[in-house]
C-alpha positions as a Markdown table, in Angstrom:
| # | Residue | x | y | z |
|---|---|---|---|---|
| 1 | Unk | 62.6 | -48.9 | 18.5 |
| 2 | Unk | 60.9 | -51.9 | 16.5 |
| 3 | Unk | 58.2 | -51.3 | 14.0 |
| 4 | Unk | 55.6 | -53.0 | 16.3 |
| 5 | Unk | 56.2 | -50.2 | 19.3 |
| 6 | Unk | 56.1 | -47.3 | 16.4 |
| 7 | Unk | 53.0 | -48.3 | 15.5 |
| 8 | Unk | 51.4 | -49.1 | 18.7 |
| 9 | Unk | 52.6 | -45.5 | 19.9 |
| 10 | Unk | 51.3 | -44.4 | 16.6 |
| 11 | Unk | 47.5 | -45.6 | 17.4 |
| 12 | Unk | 48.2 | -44.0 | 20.9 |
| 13 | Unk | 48.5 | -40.8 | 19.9 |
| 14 | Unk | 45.4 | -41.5 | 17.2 |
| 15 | Unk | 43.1 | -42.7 | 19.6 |
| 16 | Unk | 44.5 | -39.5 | 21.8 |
| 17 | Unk | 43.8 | -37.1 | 19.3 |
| 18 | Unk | 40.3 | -38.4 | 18.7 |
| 19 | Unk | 39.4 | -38.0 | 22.4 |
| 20 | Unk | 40.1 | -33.9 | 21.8 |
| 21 | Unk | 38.4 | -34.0 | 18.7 |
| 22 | Unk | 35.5 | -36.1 | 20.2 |
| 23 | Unk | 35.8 | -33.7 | 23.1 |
| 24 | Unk | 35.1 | -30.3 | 20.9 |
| 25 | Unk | 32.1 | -32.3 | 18.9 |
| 26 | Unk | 30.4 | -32.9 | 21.9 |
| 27 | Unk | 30.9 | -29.5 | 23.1 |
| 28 | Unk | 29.8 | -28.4 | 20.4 |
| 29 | Unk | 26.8 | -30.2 | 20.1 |
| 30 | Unk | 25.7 | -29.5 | 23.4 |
| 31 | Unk | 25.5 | -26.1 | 22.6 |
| 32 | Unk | 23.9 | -25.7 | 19.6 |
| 33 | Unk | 21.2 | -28.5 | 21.1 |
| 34 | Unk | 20.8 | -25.6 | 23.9 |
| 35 | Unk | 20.3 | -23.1 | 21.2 |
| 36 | Unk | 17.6 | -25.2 | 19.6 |
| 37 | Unk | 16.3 | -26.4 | 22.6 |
| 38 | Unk | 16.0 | -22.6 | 23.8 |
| 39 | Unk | 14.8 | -21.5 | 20.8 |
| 40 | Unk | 11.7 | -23.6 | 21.4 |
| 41 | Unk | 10.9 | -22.9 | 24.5 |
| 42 | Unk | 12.0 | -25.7 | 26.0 |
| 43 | Unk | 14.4 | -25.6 | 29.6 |
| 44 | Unk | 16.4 | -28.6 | 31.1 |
| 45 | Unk | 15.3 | -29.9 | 33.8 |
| 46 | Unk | 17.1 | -28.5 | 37.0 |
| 47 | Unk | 19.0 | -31.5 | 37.4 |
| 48 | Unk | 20.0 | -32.3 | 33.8 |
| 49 | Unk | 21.2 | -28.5 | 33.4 |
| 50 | Unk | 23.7 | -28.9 | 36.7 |
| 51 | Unk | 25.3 | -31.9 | 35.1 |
| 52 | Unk | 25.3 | -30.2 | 31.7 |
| 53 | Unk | 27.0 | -27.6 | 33.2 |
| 54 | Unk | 29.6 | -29.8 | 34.9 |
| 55 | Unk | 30.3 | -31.5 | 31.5 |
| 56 | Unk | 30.7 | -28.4 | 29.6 |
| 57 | Unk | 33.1 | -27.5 | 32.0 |
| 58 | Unk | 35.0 | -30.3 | 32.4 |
| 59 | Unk | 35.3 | -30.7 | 28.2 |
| 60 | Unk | 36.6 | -27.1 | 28.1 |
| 61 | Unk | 39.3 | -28.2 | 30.8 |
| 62 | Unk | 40.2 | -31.7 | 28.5 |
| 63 | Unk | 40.5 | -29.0 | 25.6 |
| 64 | Unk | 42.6 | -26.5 | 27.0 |
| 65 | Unk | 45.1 | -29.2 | 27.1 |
| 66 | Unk | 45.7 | -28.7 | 23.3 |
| 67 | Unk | 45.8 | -25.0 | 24.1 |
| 68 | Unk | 49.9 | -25.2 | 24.5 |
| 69 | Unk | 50.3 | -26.6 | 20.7 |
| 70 | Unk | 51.2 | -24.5 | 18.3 |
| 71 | Unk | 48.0 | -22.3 | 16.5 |
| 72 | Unk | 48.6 | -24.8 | 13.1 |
| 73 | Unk | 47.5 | -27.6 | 15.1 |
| 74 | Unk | 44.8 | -26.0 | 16.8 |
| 75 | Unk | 43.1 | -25.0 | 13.7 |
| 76 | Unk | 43.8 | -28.5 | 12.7 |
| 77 | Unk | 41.9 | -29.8 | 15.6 |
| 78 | Unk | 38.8 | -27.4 | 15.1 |
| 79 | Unk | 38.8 | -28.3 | 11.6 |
| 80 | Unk | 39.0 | -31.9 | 11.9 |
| 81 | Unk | 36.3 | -31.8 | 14.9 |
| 82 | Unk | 33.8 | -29.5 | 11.9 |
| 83 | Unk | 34.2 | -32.4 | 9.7 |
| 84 | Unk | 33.4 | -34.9 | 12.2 |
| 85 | Unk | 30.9 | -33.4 | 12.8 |
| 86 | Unk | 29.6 | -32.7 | 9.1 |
| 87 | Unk | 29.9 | -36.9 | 8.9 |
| 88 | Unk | 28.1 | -37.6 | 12.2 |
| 89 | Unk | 25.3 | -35.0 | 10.8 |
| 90 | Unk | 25.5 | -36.8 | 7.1 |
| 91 | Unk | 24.8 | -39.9 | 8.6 |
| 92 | Unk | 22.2 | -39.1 | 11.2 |
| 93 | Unk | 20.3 | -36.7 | 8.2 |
| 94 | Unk | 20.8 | -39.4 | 5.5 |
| 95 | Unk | 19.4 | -42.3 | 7.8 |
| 96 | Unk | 16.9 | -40.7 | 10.0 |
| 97 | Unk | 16.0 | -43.6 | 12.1 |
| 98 | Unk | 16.3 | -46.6 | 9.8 |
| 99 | Unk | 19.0 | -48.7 | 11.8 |
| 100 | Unk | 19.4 | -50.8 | 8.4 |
| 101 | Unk | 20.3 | -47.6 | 6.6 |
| 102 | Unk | 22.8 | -46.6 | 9.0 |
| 103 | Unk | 24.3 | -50.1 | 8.5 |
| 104 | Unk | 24.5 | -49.5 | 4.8 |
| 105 | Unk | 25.8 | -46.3 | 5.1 |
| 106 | Unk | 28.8 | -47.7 | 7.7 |
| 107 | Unk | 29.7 | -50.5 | 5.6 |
| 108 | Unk | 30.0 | -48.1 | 2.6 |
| 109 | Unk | 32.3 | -46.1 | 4.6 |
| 110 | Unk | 34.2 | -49.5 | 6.0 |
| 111 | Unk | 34.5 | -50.6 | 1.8 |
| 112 | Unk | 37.3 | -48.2 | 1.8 |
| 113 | Unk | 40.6 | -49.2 | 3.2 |
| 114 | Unk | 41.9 | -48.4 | 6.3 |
| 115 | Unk | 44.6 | -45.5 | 5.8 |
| 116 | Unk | 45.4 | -45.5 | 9.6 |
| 117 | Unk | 45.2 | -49.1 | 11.0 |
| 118 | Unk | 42.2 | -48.7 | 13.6 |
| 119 | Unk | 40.5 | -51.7 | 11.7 |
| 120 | Unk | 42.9 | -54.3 | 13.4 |
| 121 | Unk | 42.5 | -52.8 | 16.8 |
| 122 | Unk | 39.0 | -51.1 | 17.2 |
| 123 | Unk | 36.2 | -53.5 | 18.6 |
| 124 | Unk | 33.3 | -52.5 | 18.0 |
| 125 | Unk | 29.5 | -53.3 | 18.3 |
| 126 | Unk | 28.3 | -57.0 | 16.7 |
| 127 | Unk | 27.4 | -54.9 | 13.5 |
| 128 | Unk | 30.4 | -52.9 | 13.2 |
| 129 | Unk | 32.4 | -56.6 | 13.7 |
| 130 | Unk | 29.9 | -58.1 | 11.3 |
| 131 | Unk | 30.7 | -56.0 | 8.8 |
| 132 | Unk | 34.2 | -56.1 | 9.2 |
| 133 | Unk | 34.2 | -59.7 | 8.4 |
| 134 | Unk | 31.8 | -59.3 | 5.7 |
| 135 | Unk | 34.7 | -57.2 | 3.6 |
| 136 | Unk | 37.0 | -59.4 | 5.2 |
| 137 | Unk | 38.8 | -56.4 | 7.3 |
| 138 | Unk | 41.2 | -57.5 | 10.4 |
């Protein structure tokens, strides 16, 4: 196998773990915006709760496919989802709504260098590509 399919089966299986870790972030988000949201006394409207439903479901299902790995990498998975969580709370707490700041704060991430290789293959919004040319990044 040349170096060029390793590492494009590599970024496969990145991108295909971060879908199950994006998948238990936004579960758990959902839920503790419920708990908030209930604490409060405020309800979803009927609608909006049937399709919340239907989502929570249907990330539990996308989940339970890392259910046949080993426990190691399911505590691996659960950990790495807690700390992408911990950066997406970071940022949002950090910037509040100041769209600049949350510019800042990306680029200070982006100033360190890519460990993985998603730089050279992730398109992302005019900001996110801005800035990637600003530190000269693939």
């Amino acid at each position: 196998m040349s170096e060029e399919q390793r590492k494009k089966e590599y970024l496969a299986r990145l991108e295909t773990n971060l879908v199950f870790v994006m998948a238990d972030v936004l579960e758990q988000l959902w839920t503790e915006c419920e708990n908030i949201n209930r604490e409060c006394g405020y309800m979803m409207r009927q609608d909006v709760k049937r399709h919340y439903n239907a989502m929570k479901h249907n990330l539990k299902l996308l989940r339970g496919e890392t259910r046949h790995l080993d426990v190691k990498d399911q505590i691996e998975y659960g950990n790495d989802a807690d700390l992408t969580c911990d950066i997406l709370y970071a940022a949002v707490s950090r910037t509040g709504t100041d769209n600049m700041m949350m510019l800042r704060f990306l680029e200070y991430m982006m100033s360190f260098p890519d460990k993985v290789g998603l730089d050279s293959v992730r398109q992302g919004s005019d900001a996110f590509e801005a800035i990637k040319k600003k530190l000269k990044i693939a």
